[in-house]
N, C-alpha and C positions, 0 to 999 in steps of 0.2 A: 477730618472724619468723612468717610463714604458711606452711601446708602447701605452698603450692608452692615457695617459698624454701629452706625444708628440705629436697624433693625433691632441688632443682637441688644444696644445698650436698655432703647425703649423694653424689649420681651425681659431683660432680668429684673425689671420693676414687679413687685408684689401685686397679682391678678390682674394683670396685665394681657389683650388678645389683642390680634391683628385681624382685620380682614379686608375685601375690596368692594366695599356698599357700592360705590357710587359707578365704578368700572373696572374695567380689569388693567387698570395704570396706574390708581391711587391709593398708595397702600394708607391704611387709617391704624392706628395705634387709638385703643379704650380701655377704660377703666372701669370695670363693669356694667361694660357697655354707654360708656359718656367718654367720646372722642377727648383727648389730648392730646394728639399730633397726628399729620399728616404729610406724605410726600406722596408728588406726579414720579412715576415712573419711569416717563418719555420723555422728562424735559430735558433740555440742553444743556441746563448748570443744575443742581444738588441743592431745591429748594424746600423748607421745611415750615410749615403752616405749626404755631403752636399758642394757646392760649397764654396769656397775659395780664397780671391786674394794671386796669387802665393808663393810671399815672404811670408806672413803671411802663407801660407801652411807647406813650411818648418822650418819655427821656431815652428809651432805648433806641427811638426811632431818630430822635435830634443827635444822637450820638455816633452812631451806624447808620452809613445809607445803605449796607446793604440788608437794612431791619425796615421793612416798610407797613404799612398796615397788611392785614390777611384777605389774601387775594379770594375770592369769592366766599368770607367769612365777614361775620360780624366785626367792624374794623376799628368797633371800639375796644372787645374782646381778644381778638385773634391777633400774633405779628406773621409777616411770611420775612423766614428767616434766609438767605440767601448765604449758600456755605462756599465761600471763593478767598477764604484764608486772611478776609479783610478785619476778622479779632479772632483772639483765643479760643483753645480745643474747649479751656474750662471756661467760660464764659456761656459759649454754645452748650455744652453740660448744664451749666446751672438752670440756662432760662428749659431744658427740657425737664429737668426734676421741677421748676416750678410751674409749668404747665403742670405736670403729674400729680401734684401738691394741689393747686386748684383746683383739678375737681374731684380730687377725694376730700377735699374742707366742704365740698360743693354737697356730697352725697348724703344722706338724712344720718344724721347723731347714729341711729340705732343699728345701722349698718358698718360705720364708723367702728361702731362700738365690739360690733360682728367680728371686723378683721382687722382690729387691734387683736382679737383672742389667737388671730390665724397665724400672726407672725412670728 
């Protein structure tokens, strides 16, 4: 997977925006407006910052070295995913739908409840 790939997979998720809060290098993928992934634009290698439920952070990390905690993110939260072909397309898949899955569990019932109707 390449950053444009990622782009396209993150944008066909249900209200899903991009945009560059923090600079014009870091693209940010939200969920009504609640980040669940991120990539540097400028970096060397294709690294992907993405939310994670704890325990599964650190089995994924003792599992992958290239899954490390979230590089200037909350590190009990966040993995930074590092895409250099060292596991699966579907692997790298699943842990971004579950980023995307945690914080829409994340967002209040009633809104929840909102875009259940919308899909």
């Amino acid at each position: 997977m390449n950053v444009e790939q990622f782009r396209d997979y993150c944008l066909s998720k249900h209200f899903v925006t991009e945009d560059l809060p923090f600079n014009k290098t870091t693209l940010v993928f939200k969920v009504l407006g609640k980040m669940f992934a991120l990539t540097g634009l400028d970096a060397d290698d294709f690294r992907i910052n993405l939310k994670c439920d704890p325990e599964r952070a650190v089995i994924l990390r003792e599992e992958h070295p290239s899954i490390m905690p979230g590089y200037h993110m909350n590190k009990q939260h966040w993995n930074t995913v590092i895409v250099d072909g060292s596991f699966s397309q579907k692997l790298l898949l699943e842990l971004i739908d579950h980023s995307y899955e945690l914080v829409l569990k994340s967002l209040p019932k009633s809104v929840r409840k909102e875009l259940a109707k919308q899909q």
